[in-house]
C-alpha positions, 0 to 999 in steps of 0.5 A, a space after each residue: 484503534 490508534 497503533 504505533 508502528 512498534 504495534 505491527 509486529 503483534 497486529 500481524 502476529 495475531 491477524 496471521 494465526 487467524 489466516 487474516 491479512 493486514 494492511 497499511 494504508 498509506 493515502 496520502 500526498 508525499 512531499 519530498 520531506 516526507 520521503 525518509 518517513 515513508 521509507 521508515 513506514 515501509 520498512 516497518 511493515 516489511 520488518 512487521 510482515 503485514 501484508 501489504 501497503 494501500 497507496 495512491 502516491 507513485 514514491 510509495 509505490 516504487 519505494 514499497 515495490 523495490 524493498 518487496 512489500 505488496 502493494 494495492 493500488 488505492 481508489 484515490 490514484 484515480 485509475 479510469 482506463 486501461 493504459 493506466 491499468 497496464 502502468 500499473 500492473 508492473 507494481 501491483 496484481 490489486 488494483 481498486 478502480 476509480 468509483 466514477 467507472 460504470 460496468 461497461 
């Protein structure tokens, strides 16, 4: 399903009666003249109430964490230890590790 960001409202709207969480996902390389457009995304999804961003680029990151948007960090950030666990955790309780890890 293609959305626009004028979808978000309804997506949520719709996803918060069935008790389901949203989320926007948000992978991708952010280069500085991309940064006014992530923040017109994030202030979407704030606005829409989705429930929070997936991101891998610290701008998004940060940017999502100060306006209080929820935010998962993705596998693609490549988390691989615990120091980075620990940097991390300041801007997110979810966290989905590198596939490269094994259980132990």
């Amino acid at each position: 399903m293609n959305s626009t960001l004028d979808d978000l409202p309804a997506i949520a709207k719709k996803c918060g009666e069935k008790n389901v969480r949203t989320y926007l996902t948000l992978n991708t390389i952010i280069y500085d003249h991309d940064l006014s457009v992530i923040k017109t995304l994030v202030n979407a999804v704030k606005d829409a109430g989705i429930t929070a961003v997936i991101a891998s680029d610290q701008a998004v990151i940060n940017y999502a964490f100060t306006q209080g948007v929820e935010v998962h960090i993705s596998t693609q950030l490549n988390v691989t230890n615990i120091e980075t666990v620990k940097f991390y955790a300041n801007f997110s309780d979810v966290m989905v590790l590198s596939r490269e890890l094994s259980l132990n």
